[in-house]
N, C-alpha and C positions, 0 to 999 in steps of 0.2 A: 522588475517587481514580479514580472511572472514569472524567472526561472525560479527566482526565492521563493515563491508560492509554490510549486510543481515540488521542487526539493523538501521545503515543510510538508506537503502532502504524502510523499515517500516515507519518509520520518516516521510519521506517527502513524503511518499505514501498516509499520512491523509488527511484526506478534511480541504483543506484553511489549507495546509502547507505553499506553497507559499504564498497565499493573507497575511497570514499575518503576514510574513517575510518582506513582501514589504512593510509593513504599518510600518514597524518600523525603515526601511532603510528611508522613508518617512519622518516619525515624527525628526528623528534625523536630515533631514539634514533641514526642517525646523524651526527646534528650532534653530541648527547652525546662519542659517541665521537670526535668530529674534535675536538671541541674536550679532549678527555682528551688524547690522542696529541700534540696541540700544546704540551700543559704536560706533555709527557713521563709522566706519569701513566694506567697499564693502567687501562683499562673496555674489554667488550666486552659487548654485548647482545644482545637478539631482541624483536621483538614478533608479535603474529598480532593482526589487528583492530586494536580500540582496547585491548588489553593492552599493557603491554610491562614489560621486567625488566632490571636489567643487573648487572654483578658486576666490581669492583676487579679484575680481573682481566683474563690476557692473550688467553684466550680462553674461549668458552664452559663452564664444567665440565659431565661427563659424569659425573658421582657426586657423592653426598655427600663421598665424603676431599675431591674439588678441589671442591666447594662452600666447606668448611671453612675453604681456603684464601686466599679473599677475605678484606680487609683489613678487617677492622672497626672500627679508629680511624679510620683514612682516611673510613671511609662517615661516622660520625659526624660528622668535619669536614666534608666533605664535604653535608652533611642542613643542618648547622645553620648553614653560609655560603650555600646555596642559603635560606633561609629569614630570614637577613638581607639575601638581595636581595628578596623579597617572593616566593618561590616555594617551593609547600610539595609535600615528594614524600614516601612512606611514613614515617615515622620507623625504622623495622626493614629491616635490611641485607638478608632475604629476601622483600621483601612485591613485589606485582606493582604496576606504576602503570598508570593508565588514563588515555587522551585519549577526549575527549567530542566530538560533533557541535559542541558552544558553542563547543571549543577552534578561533581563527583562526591564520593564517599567520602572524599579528603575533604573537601567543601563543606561539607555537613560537617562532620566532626568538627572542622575549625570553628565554625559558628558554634557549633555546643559548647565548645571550649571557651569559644569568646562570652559567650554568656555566662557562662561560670563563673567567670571571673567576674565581668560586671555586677552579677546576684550578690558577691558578697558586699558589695559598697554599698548596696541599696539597705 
C-alpha cells in the first residue's frame, strides 16, 4: 500500500498532471453534450479536474427544485444503453463521474461515441 501510494504521489506530482486530467474531464463532457444536442435530447454539464457531473437538463440547475427537475426515466435509459455499449457511469442520476490519468483520448471518444448512439433512442 505504501509503494502504491509513493508511486500515485510521483504521478501526479508531474507538471500539468492536473491540467491535463481536467482537459479530459472537459472534452468528455463536452462531447456528452454535443452529442445530446444532436439527438435533440437536453444535458448540460460541468466538471473541475477529473470530476465531472451532468443533468437531463437544459442548463445547469442552481437549486435543488431545478435539480428535481432532471428526467429520471431518461437518465435510467440513458445508464443502461451506455452500459450495453460497454461503458459504465454512476447508476444514480446525482452521483459525480470521474476520469482517471488511465483514461486515453481513444477512451474519451469511445464514450462520446457510445453516447451518441444511445441519445438517439432516447
Amino acid at each position: 500500500a505504501t509503494a502504491c501510494g509513493l508511486a500515485t504521489l510521483a504521478e501526479i506530482s508531474k507538471p500539468g498532471f492536473f491540467e491535463a486530467l481536467g482537459r479530459k474531464s472537459h472534452r468528455l463532457v463536452q462531447g456528452l453534450e454535443q452529442a445530446a444536442r444532436d439527438a435533440g435530447v437536453p444535458l448540460c454539464g460541468d466538471s473541475e479536474g477529473g470530476m465531472f457531473g451532468f443533468f437531463l437538463l437544459d442548463q445547469l440547475p442552481q437549486n435543488y427544485g431545478q435539480v428535481m427537475q432532471s428526467d429520471n426515466a431518461r437518465f435510467n435509459a440513458f445508464f443502461h444503453g451506455m452500459l450495453s455499449q460497454g461503458v459504465y457511469f454512476a447508476p444514480a442520476l446525482y452521483e459525480a463521474g470521474f476520469v482517471s490519468a488511465a483514461h486515453s483520448d481513444a477512451d474519451i471518444d469511445a464514450t462520446i461515441a457510445a453516447a451518441r448512439t444511445v441519445f438517439k433512442t432516447l
